[in-house]
C-alpha positions as CSV (number, residue, x, y, z in Angstrom):
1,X,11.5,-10.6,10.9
2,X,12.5,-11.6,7.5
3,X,10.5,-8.9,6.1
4,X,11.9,-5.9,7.8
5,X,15.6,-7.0,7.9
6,X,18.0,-4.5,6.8
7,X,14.9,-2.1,5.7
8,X,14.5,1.7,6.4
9,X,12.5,2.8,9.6
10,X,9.5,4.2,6.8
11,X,9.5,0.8,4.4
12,X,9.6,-1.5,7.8
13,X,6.7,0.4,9.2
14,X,4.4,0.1,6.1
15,X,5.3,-3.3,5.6
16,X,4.2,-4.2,9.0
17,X,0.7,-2.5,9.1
18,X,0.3,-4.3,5.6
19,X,1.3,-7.7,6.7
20,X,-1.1,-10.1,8.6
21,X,0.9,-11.9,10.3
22,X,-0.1,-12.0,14.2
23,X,3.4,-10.9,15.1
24,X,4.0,-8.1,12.7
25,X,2.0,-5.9,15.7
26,X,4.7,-7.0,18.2
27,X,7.2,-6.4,15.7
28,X,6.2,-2.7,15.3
29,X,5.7,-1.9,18.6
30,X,9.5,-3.2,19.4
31,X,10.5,-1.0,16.2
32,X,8.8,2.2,17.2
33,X,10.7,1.8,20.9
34,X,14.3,1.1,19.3
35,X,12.9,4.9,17.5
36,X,11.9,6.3,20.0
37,X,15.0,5.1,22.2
38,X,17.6,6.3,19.2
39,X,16.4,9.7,19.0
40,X,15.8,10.3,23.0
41,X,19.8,9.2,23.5
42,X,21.8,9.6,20.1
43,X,19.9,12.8,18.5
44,X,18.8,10.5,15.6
45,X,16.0,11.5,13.2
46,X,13.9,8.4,12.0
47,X,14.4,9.1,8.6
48,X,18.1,8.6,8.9
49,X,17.6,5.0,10.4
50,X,17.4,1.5,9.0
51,X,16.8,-1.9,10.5
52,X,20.6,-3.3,11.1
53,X,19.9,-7.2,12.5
54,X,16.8,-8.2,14.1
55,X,16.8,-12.0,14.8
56,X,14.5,-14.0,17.3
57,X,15.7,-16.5,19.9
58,X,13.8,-19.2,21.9
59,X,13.1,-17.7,25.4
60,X,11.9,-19.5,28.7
61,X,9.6,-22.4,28.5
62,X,7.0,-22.8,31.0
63,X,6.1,-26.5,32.1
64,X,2.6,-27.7,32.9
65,X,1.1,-31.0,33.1
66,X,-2.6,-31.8,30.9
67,X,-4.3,-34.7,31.9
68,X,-5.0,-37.9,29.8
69,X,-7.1,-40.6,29.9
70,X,-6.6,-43.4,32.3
71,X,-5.3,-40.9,35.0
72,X,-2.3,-40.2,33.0
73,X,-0.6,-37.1,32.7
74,X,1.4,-35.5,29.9
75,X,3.5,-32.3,29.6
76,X,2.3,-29.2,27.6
77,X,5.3,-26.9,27.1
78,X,4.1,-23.1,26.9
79,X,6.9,-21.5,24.8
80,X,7.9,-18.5,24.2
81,X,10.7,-16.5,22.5
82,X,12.8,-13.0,22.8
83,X,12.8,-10.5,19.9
84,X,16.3,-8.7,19.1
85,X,16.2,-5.4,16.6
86,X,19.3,-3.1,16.5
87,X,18.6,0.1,14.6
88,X,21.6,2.0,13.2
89,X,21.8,5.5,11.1
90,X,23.4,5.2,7.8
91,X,26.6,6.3,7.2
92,X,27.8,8.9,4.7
93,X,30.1,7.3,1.6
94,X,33.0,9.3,0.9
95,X,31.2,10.6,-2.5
96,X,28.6,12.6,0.0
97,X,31.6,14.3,1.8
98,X,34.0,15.5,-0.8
């Protein structure tokens, strides 16, 4: 996430496809939604979009038990997290209007 915050839409998505990082493909799937999502309701072009926050936050942890020797048990916590990304459109200065 580190890597695409406060990037445009274009520089995000070439980052990604050149990182290897296993989550950069989860990363640019959530991206090409938030997109897809900004031009479908707000009439936005990609080109006019850049990456505003994106943060990720622990999510639900599932609880299972693995067993250990001498019929003991211990607990293996599956975690998992949520991904946040806003996309916003820049803004025009007041030197582009006048």
């Amino acid at each position: 996430m580190d890597l695409v915050r406060g990037a445009s839409v274009d520089e995000a998505f070439d980052t990604l496809r050149m990182t290897r990082k296993r989550a950069s493909v989860i990363i640019a799937k959530l991206l090409k939604s938030a997109v897809a999502t900004a031009g479908d309701q707000h009439d936005i072009e990609a080109e006019d979009l850049y990456i505003k926050r994106a943060w990720v936050d622990g999510g639900p942890m599932r609880k299972t038990w693995w067993p250990r020797p001498r019929g003991m048990a211990a607990r293996k916590r599956h975690r998992t997290s949520h991904v946040n990304l806003v996309v916003a459109a820049y803004e025009e200065t007041e030197e582009n209007q006048t």
